[in-house]
DSSP file (Angstrom, degrees, kcal/mol; ACC not computed):
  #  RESIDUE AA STRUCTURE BP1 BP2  ACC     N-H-->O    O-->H-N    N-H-->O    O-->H-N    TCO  KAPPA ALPHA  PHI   PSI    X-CA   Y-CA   Z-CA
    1    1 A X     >        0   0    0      0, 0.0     4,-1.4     0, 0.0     3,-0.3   0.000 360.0 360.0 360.0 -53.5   44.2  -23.0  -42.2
    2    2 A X  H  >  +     0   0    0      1,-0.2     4,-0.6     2,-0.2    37,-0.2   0.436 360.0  65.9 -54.6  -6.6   40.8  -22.8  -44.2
    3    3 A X  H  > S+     0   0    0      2,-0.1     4,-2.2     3,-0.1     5,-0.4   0.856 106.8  45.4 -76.3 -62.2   42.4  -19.8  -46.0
    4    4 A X  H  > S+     0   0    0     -3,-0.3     4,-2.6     2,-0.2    -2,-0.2   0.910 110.5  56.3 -23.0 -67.5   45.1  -22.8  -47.4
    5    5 A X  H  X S+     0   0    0     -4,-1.4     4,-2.9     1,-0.3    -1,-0.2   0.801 110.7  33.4 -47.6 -56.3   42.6  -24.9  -48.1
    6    6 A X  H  X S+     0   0    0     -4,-0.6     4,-1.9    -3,-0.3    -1,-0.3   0.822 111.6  58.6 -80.6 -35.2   40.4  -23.1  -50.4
    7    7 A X  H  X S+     0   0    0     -4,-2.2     4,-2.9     2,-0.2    -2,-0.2   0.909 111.8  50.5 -63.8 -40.2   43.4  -21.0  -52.2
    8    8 A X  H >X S+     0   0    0     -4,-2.6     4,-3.1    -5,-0.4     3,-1.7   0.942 111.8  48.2 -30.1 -94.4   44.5  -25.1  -52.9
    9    9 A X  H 3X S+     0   0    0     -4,-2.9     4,-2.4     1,-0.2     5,-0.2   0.808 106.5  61.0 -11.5 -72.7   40.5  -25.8  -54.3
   10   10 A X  H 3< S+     0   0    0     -4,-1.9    -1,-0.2     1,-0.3    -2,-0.2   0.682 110.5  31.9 -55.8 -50.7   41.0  -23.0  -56.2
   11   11 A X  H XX S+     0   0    0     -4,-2.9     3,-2.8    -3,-1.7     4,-0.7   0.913 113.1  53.0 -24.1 -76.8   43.8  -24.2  -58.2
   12   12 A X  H 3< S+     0   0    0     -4,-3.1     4,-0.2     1,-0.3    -2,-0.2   0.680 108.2  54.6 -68.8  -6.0   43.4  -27.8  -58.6
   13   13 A X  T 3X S+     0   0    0     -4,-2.4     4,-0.6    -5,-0.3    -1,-0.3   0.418 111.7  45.6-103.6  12.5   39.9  -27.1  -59.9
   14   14 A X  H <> S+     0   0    0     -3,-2.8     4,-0.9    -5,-0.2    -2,-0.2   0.640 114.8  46.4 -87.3 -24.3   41.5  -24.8  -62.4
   15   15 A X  H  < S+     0   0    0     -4,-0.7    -2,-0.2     2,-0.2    -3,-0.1   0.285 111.9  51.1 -98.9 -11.5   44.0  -27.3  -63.1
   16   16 A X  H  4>S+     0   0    0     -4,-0.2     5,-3.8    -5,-0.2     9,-0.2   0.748 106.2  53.9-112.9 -52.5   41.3  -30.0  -63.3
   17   17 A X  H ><5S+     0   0    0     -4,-0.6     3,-1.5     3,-0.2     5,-0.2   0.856 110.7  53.0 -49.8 -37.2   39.1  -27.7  -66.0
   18   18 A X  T 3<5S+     0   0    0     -4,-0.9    -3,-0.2     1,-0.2    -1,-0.2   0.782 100.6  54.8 -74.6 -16.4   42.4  -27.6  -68.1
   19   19 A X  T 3 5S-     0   0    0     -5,-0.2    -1,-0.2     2,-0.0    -2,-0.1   0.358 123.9-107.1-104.0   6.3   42.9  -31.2  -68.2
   20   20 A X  T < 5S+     0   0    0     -3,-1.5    -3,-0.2     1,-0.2     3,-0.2   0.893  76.1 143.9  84.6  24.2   39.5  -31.4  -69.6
   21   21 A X    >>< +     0   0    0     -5,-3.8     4,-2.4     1,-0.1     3,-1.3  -0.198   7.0 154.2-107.9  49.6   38.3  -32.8  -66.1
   22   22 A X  H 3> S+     0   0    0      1,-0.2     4,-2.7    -5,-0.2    -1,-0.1   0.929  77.2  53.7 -31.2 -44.4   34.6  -31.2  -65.5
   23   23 A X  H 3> S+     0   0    0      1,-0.3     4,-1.3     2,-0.2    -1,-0.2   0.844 112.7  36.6 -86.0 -16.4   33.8  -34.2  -63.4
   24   24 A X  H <> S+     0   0    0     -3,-1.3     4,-0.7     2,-0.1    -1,-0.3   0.533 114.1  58.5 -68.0 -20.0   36.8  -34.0  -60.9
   25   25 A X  H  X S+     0   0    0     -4,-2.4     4,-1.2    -9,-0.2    -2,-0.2   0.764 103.4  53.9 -86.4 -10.6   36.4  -30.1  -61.1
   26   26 A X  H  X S+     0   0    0     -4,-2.7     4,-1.9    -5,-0.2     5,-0.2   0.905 111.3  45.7 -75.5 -44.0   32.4  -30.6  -59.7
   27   27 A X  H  X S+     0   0    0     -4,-1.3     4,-0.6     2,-0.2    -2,-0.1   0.880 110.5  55.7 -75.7 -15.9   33.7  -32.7  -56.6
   28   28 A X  H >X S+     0   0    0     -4,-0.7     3,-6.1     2,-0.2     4,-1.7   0.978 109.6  46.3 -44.1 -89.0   36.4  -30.0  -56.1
   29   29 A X  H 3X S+     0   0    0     -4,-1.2     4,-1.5     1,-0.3    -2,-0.2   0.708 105.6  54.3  -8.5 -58.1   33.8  -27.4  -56.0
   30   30 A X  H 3X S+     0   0    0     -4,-1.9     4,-2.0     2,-0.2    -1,-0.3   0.673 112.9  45.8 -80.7 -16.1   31.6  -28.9  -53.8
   31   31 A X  H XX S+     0   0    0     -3,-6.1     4,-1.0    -4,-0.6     3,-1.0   0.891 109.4  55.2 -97.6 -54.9   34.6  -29.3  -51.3
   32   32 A X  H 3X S+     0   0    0     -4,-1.7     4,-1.1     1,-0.3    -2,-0.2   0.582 104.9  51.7 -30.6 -33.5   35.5  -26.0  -51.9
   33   33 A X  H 3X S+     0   0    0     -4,-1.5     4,-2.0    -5,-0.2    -1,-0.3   0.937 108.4  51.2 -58.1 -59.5   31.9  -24.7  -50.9
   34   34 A X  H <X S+     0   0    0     -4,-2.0     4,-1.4    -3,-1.0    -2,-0.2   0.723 110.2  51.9 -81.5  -6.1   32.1  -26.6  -47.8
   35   35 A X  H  X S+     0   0    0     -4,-1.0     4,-1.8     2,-0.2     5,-0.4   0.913 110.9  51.6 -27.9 -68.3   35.7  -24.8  -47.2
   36   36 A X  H  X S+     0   0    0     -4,-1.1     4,-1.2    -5,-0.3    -2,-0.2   0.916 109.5  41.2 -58.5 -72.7   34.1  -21.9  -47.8
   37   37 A X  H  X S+     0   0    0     -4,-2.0     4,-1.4     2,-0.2    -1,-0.2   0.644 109.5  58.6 -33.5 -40.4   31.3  -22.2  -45.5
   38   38 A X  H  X S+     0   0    0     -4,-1.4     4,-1.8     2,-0.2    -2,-0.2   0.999 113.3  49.8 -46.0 -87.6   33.8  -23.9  -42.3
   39   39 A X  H  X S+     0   0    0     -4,-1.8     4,-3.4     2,-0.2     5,-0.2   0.671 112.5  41.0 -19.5 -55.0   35.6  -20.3  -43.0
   40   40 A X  H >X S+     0   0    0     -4,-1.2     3,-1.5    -5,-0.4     4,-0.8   0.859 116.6  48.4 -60.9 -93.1   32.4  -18.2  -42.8
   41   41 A X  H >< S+     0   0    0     -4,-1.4     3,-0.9     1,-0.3     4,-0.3   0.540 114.9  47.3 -38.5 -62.2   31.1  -20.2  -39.8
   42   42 A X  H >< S+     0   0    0     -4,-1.8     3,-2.0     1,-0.3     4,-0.3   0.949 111.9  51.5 -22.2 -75.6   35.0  -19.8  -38.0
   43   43 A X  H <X S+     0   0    0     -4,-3.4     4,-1.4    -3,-1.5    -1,-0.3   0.797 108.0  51.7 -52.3 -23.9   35.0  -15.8  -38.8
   44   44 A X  T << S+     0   0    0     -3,-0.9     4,-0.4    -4,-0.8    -1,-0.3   0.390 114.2  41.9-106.2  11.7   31.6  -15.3  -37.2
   45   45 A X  T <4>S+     0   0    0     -3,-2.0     5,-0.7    -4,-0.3    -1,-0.3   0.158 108.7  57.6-134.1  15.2   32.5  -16.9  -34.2
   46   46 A X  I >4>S+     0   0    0     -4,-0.3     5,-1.6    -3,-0.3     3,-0.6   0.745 111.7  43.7 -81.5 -78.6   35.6  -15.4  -34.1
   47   47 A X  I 3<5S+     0   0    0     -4,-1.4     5,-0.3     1,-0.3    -3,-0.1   0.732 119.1  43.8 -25.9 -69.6   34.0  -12.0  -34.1
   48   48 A X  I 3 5S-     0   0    0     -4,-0.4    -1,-0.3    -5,-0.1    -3,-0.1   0.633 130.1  -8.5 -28.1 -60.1   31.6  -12.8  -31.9
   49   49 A X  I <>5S+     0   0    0     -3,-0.6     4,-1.3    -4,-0.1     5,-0.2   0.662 118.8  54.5-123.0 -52.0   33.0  -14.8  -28.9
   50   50 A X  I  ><S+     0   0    0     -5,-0.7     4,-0.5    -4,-0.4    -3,-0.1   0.901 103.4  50.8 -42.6 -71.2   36.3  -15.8  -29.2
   51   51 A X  H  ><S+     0   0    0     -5,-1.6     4,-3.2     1,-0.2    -1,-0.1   0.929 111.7  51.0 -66.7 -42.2   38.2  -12.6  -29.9
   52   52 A X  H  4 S+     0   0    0     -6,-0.5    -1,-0.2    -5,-0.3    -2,-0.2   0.936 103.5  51.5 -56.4 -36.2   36.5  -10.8  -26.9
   53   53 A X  H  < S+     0   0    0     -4,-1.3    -1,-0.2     1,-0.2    -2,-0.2   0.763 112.2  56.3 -83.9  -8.8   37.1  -13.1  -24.2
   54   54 A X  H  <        0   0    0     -4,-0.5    -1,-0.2     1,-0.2    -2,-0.2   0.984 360.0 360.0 -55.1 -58.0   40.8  -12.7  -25.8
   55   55 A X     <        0   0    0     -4,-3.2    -1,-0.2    -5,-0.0    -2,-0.2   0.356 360.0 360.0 -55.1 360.0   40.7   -9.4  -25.3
């Protein structure tokens, strides 16, 4: 789902620099970061814990 999320960000804050909207494209960013971080945090406890006790 955080894969979604962030290809989204990724857009609208290009779509938000073209419409000449720096200041809706900074709070974009900033969610995008914490997207982006959720993701990391996910994958390394996927790696870790998750996926073994799958296994």
């Amino acid at each position: 789902m955080e894969h979604y999320e962030i290809t989204r960000y990724g857009t609208l804050i290009a779509w938000a620099k073209k419409l000449g909207r720096d200041d809706c494209a900074s709070v974009l960013q900033q969610n995008l970061d914490e997207e982006k971080a959720t993701d990391q945090k996910l994958n390394k406890l996927a790696l870790s814990d998750v996926n073994q006790k799958a296994a």
